[in-house]
C-alpha positions in Angstrom: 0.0 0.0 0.0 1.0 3.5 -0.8 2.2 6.0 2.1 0.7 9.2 1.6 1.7 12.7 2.8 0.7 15.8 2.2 4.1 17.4 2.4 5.7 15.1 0.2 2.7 15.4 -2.3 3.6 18.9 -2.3 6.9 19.0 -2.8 6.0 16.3 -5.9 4.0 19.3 -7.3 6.5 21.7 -7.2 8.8 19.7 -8.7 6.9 18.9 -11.4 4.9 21.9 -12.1 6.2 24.7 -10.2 4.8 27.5 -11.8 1.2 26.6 -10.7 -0.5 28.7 -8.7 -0.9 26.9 -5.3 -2.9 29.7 -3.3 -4.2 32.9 -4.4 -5.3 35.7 -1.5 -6.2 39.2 -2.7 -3.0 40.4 -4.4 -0.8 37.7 -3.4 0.2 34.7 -5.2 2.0 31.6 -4.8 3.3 29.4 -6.7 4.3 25.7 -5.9 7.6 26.2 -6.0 7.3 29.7 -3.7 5.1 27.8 -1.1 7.5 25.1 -1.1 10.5 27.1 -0.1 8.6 29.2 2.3 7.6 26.2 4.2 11.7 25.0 3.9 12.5 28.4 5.8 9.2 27.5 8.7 11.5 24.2 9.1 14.1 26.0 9.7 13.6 28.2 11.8 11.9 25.7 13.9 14.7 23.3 13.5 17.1 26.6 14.5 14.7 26.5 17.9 15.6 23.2 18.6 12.2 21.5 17.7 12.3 17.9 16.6 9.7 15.7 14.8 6.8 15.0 17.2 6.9 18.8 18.8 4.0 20.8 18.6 3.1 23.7 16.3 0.3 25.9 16.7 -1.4 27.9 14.6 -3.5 31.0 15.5 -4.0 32.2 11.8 -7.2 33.5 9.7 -7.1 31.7 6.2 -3.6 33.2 4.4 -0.8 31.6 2.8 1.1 31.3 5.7 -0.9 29.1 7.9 -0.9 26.5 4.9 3.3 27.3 4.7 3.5 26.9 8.3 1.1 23.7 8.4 3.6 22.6 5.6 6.9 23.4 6.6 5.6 22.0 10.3 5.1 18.6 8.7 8.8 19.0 6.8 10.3 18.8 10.0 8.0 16.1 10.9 6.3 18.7 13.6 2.6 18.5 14.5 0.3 21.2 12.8 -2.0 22.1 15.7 -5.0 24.3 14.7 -5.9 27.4 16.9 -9.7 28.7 17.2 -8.5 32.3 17.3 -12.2 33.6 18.5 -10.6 31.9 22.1 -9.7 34.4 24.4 -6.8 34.2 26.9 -7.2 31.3 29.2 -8.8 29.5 26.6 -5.6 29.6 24.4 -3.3 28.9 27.2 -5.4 25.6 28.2 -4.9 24.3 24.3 -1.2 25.6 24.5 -0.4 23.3 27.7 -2.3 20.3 26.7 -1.0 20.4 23.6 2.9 20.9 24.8 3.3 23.7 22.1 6.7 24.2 21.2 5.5 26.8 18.9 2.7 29.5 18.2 2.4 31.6 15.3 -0.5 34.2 15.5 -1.7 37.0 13.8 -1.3 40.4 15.3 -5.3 40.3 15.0 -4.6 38.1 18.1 -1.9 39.5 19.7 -3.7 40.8 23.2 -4.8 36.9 22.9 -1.4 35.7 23.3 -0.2 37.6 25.2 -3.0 37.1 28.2 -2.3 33.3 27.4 1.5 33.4 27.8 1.0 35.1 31.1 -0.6 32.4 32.6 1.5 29.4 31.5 4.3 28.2 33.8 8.0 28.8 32.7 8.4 25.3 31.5 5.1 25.5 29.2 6.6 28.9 27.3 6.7 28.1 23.7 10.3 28.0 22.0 9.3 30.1 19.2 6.8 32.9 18.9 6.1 34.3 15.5 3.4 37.1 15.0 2.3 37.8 11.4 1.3 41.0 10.4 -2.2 41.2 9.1 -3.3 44.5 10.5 -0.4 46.6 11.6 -0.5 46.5 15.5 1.7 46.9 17.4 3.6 44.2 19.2 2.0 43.8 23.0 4.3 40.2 23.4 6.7 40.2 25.1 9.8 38.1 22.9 7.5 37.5 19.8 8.9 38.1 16.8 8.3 39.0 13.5 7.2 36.0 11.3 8.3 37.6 7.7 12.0 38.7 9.0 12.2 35.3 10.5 11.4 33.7 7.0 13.3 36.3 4.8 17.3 35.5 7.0 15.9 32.0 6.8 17.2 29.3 4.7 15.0 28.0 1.8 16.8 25.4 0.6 16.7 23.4 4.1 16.9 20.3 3.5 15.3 18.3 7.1 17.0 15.0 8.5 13.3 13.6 8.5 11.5 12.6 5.1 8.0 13.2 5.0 5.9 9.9 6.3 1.9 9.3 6.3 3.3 8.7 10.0 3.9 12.4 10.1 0.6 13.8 12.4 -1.8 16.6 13.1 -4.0 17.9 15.3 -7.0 18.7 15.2 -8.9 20.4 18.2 -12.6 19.7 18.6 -15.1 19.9 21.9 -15.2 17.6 24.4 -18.0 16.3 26.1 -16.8 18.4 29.4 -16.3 21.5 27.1 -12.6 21.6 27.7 -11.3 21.0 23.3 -9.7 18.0 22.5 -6.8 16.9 20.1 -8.1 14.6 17.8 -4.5 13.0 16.3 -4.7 12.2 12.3 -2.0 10.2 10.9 -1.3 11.9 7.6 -1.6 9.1 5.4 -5.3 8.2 7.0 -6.6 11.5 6.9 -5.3 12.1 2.7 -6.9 8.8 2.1 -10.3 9.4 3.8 -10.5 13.0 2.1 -10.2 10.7 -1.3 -12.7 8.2 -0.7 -15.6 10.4 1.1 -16.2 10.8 -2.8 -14.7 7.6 -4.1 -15.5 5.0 -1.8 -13.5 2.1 -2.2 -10.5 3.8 -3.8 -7.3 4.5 -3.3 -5.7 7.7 -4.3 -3.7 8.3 -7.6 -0.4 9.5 -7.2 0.1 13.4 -7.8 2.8 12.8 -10.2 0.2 10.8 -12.2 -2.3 13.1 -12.1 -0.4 15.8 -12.9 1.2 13.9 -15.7 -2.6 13.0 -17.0 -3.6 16.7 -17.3 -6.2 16.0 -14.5 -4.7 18.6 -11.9 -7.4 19.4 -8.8 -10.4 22.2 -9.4 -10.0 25.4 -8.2 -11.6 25.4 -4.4 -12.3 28.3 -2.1 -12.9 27.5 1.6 -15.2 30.3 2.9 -14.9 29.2 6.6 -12.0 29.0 8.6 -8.9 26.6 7.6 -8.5 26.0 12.2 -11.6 24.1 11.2 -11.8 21.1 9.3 -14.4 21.3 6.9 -11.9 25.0 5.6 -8.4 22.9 6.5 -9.6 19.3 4.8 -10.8 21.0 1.4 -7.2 23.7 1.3 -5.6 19.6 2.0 -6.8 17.5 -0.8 -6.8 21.0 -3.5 -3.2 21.3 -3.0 -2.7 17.5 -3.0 -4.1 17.5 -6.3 -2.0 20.2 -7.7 -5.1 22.4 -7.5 -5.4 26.2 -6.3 -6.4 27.5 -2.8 -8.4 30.3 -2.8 -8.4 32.5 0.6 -10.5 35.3 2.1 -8.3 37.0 4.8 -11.4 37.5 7.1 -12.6 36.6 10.7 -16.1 36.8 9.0 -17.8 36.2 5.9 -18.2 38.5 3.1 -20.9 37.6 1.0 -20.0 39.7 -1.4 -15.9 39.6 -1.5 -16.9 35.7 -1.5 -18.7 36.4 -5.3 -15.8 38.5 -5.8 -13.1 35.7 -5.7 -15.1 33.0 -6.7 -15.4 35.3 -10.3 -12.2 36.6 -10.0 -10.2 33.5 -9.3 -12.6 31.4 -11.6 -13.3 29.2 -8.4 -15.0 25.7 -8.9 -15.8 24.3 -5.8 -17.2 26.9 -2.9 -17.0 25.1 0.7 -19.0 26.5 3.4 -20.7 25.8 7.0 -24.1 25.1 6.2 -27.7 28.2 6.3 -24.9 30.4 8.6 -23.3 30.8 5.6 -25.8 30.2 2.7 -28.2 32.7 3.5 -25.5 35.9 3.4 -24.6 34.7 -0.1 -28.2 34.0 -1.2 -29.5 38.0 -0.1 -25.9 39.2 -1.9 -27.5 37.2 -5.0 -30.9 38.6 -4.5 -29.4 42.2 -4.2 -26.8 41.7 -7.1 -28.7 39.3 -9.7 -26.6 40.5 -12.4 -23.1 41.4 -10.7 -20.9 38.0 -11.0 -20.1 35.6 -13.6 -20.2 32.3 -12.0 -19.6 30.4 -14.7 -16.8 28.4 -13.6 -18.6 27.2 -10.0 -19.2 23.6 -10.5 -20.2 22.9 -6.4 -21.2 23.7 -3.2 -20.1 21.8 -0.2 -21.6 22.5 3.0 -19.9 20.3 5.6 -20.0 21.0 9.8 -23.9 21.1 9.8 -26.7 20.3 6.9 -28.3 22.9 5.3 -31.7 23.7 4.7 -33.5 22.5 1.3 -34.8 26.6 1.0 -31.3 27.5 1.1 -30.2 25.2 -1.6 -33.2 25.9 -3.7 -32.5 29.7 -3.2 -29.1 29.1 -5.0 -30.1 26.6 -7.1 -32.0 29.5 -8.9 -29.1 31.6 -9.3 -27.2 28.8 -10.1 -28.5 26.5 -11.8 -25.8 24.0 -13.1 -24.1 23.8 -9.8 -24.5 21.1 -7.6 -25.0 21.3 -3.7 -23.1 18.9 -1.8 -23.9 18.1 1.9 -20.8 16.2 3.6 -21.3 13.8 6.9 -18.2 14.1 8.5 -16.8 15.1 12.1 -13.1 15.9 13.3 -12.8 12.5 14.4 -13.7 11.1 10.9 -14.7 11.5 7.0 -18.1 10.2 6.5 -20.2 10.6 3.4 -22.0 13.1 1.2 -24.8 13.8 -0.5 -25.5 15.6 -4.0 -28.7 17.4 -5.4 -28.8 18.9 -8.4 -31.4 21.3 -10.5 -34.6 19.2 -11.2 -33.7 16.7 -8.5 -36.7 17.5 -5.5 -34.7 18.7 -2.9 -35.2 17.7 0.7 -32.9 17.6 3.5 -29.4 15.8 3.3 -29.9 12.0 3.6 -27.7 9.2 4.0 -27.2 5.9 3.6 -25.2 2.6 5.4 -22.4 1.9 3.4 -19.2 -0.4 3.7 -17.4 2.8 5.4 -20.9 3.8 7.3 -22.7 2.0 9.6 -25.0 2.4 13.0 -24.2 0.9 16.1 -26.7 -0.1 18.5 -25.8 0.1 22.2 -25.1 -3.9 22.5 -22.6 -3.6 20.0 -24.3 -5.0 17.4 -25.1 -3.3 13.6 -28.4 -1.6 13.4 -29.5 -3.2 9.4 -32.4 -2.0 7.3 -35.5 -2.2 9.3 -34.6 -2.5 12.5 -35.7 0.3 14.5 -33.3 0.8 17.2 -31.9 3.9 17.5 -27.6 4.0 17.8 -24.8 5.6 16.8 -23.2 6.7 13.8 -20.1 4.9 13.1 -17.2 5.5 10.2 -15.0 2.7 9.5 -11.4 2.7 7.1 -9.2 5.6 7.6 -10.1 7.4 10.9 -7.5 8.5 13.4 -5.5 7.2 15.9 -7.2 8.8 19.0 -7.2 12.1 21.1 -3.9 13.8 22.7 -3.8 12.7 26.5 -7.4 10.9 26.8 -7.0 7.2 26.4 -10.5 7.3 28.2 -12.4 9.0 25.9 -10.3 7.4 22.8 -11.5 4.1 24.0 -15.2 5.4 24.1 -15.1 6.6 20.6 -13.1 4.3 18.8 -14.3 1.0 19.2 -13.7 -2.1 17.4 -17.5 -3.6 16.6 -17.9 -6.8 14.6 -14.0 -7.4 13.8 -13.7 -3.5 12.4 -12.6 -0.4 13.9 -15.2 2.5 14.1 -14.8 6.1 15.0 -18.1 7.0 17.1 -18.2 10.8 17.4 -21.8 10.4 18.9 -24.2 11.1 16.3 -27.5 9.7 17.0 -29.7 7.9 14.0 -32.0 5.4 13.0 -32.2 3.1 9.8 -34.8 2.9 7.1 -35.9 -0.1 5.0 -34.0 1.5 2.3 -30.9 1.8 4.1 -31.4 5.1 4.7 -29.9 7.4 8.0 -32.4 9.1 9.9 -30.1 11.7 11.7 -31.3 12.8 15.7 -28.4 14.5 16.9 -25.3 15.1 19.2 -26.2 12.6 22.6 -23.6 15.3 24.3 -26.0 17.6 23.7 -23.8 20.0 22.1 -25.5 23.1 19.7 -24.0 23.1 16.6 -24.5 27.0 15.8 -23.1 27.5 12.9 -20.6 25.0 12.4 -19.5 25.9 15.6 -19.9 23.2 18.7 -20.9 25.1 21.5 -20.7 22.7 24.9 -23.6 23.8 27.4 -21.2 22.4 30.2 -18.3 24.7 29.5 -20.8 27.7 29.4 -22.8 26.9 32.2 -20.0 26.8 34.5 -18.9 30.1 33.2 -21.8 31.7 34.3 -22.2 30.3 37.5 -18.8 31.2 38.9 -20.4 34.9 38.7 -21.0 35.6 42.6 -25.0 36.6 42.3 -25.8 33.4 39.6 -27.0 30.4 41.7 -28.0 27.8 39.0 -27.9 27.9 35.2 -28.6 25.4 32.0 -27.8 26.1 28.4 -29.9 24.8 26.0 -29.9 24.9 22.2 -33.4 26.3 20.2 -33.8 26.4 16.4 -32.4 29.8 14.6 -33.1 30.5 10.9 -29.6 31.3 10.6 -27.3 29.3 12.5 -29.2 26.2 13.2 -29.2 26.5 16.7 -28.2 29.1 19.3 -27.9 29.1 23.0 -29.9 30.3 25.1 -29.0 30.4 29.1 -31.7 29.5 31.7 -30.5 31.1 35.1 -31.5 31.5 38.5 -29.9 34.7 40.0 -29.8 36.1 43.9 -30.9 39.8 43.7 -31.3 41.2 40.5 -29.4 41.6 37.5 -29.3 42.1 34.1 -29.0 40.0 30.5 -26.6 42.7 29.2 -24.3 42.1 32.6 -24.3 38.8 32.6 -23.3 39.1 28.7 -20.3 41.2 29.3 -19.4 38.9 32.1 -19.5 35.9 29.4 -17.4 37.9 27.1 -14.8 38.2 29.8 -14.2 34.7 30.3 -15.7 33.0 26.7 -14.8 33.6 23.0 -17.7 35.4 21.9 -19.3 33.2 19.4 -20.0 30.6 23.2 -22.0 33.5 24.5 -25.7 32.8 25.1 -27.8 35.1 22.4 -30.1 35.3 25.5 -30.7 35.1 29.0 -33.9 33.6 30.6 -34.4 34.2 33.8 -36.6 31.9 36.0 -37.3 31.6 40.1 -36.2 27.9 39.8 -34.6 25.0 37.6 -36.8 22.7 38.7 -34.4 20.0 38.4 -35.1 16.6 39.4 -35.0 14.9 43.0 -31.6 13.9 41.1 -30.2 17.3 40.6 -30.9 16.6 36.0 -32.2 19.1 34.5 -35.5 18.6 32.6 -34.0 20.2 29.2 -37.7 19.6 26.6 -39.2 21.4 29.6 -36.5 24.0 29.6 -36.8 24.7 26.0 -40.6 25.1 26.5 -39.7 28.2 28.9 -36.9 29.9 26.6 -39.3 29.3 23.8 -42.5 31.5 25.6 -40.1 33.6 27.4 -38.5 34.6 24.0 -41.9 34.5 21.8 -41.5 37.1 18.7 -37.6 37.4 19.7 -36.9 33.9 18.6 
């Protein structure tokens, strides 16, 4: 069997066709050969720091070249990529540096007030070797010893050439909830995760080599990840494009543009558009609906919405703009590559469905396989590639990567029931996680947020249906005295990355838990839902 890895796929690349464009942002572009020998300086100036394969690299980066040159030149030196969600604030970041053992961050001066509240609260020993802030939008240093990530890579050496060779051993990281809240490092070996992005699409397969590809004239589409590459669903499709010789295309925003996103997709002749599900949909639809006429789009071929589903308005909505494209949903999780679904003008469009499969199956809670007809309700399960566990939790690796009937699942928690046809009813997290979206918001983490504020006594978070995001949170608190939403909001923002924040606060004289302290959360929901009528 082959050994895949995405460094040495890219080096094939630029080898072989150089002059490509590999990723295109605004102005900037670079080619293969130019994003090969950036990443060569990233190794070393990590290997001048003393790192060594297996050491940690994080990545606090909004979607520019160099978090896909750092990623790379990380992996050249046989360092783990370690993705950072930079909406975390200080003690958020300093948690995933520590349990990650970070021997590296690079950040964005966006961020810098971030890092530097982090740094402050790690021990001595826990200090990163290297910190390297890119500038993005001109402030001013606040870190103490950072320095600055462009003079680092112009006195660097880009014809390093690292002891290791790039392995499908080689990991990364990538950092996903918890069922506590806390994030957790899901580990991918390289070659499982480049073979699972393959076969989502072409089960049963194994991928061509890039220098056969390349030789063929069959060289990946064009793709443009509109969410965030320290996600997966942005990181997985910028991994596979470039592995097929393709172009990234990347919007240097914390948010979406709607309308910069029509911009490059015209500009750039994009192909495939990824997003996170109505979050994102319904901002590009009302820039279509104001701007009918404005883009050419004649180059988009698909739409992938991965992280959450998306409605079958939203994809009609676009369908009508754009017609020949199809609308992909993808069933997938950090902890594995699932499945998708296509629909396509004419087809009647409902909400994503999916079926059992060789790679798919559902796992009732003896341990058996839920078949066609059967009407017990388990959980989703993705055999072949998956990875090899999460950083530091051998307990929770062991609950959700479990060997069932002689084959090794990954079992994220995804609730569902099977049809005659074979068909996945999907019910849901069992963590009771939101997924607002694309974002997995963990009522645990949020709850005890709220209640270390002195006048909060007991507090719930529960998720309720929003047009827009799928779900939002909504807190459920019991206060001594009185306070307000709009305090207990700030107080949130102190402690929480923004986008964890409850959209509202529902104040009630009790929980009315149960004689064993649960809390009754379809009751709960009933409250928020009348407290919040016409605000919902």
């Amino acid at each position: 069997m082959s050994d895949y890895s995405f460094a040495q796929a890219w080096n094939t690349v630029a080898e072989l066709a150089g002059d490509r464009i590999a990723i295109a942002c605004g102005t900037r572009r670079l080619t293969y050969c130019e994003f090969r020998d950036r990443a060569h300086a990233v190794a070393s100036i990590l290997d001048d720091a003393g790192l060594n394969a297996g050491d940690k690299v994080a990545i606090e980066l909004v979607n520019t070249p160099e978090y896909l040159e750092v990623f790379y030149g990380a992996l050249l030196l046989g360092c783990v990529p370690v993705n950072v969600n930079y909406r975390y604030v200080g003690q958020e970041l300093a948690y995933l540096l520590d349990n990650s053992d970070a021997k590296a961050l690079i950040f964005h001066d966006d961020f810098a007030a971030t890092v530097r509240d982090a740094l402050q609260l790690l021990a001595p020993e826990s200090q990163p070797a290297v910190v390297a802030m890119v500038d993005h939008v001109g402030t001013e240093t606040l870190v103490s010893g950072a320095v600055n990530y462009e003079k680092l890579i112009a006195n660097a050496n880009t014809s390093f050439t690292p002891s290791h060779s790039p392995s499908g051993d080689d990991l990364m990281f990538l950092y996903t909830g918890g069922t506590t809240g806390y994030p957790k490092a899901v580990m991918w070996r390289c070659d499982d995760l480049y073979r699972a992005l393959w076969q989502m699409s072409r089960p049963g397969t194994e991928p061509p080599q890039v220098q056969d590809t390349l030789r063929k004239g069959r060289a990946a589409a064009t793709a443009l990840p509109a969410c965030p590459l320290m996600h997966g669903t942005g990181l997985f499709i910028a991994l596979s494009t470039l592995s097929g010789g393709g172009k990234v295309v990347l919007i240097d925003s914390q948010r979406l543009d709607a309308q910069r996103t029509w911009d490059e997709v015209e500009r750039e002749e994009v192909a495939a558009l990824t997003i996170v599900g109505d979050a994102f949909a319904r901002p590009l639809i009302e820039a279509l609906d104001a701007h009918p006429h404005r883009w050419n789009l004649a180059t988009l071929r698909a739409i992938t919405s991965s992280g959450v589903t998306w409605s079958p308005e939203c994809k009609r909505a676009l369908m009508a703009h754009l017609p020949g494209v199809v609308m992909i949903d993808s069933l997938g999780a950090s902890e594995g590559v699932m499945t998708r679904n296509e629909s396509r003008s004419g087809d009647d469009i409902q909400a994503a469905s999916f079926k059992l499969s060789e790679k798919i199956a559902v796992i009732a809670d003896d341990e058996t396989l839920i078949t066609p007809g059967d009407t017990r309700v388990g959980m989703v399960g993705v055999g072949g590639p998956i990875p090899l566990g999460y950083y530091k939790d051998p307990d929770k690796t062991a609950k959700t990567f479990r060997t069932v009937q002689g084959t090794r699942y990954s079992i994220p928690g995804d609730y569902a029931t099977v049809g005659q046809d074979g068909t996945l009813t999907l019910l849901g997290r069992g963590s009771a996680c939101i997924n607002s979206g694309g974002e997995k918001l963990y009522p645990e983490e949020i709850e005890l947020a709220i209640r270390s504020h002195v006048q909060v006594t007991d507090c719930v978070v529960v998720g309720v249906p929003d047009d827009r995001w799928g779900e939002k949170a909504v807190a459920v608190v019991v206060v001594a005295g009185e306070i307000s939403s709009a305090i207990l909001r700030s107080y949130c923002r102190s402690i929480l990355a923004g986008y964890k924040v409850p959209k509202h606060f529902v104040m009630v004289d009790t929980m009315q838990r149960s004689p064993s302290g649960k809390a009754d959360y379809a009751l709960l929901r009933t409250v928020v839902t009348q407290s919040l009528e016409g605000v919902l």
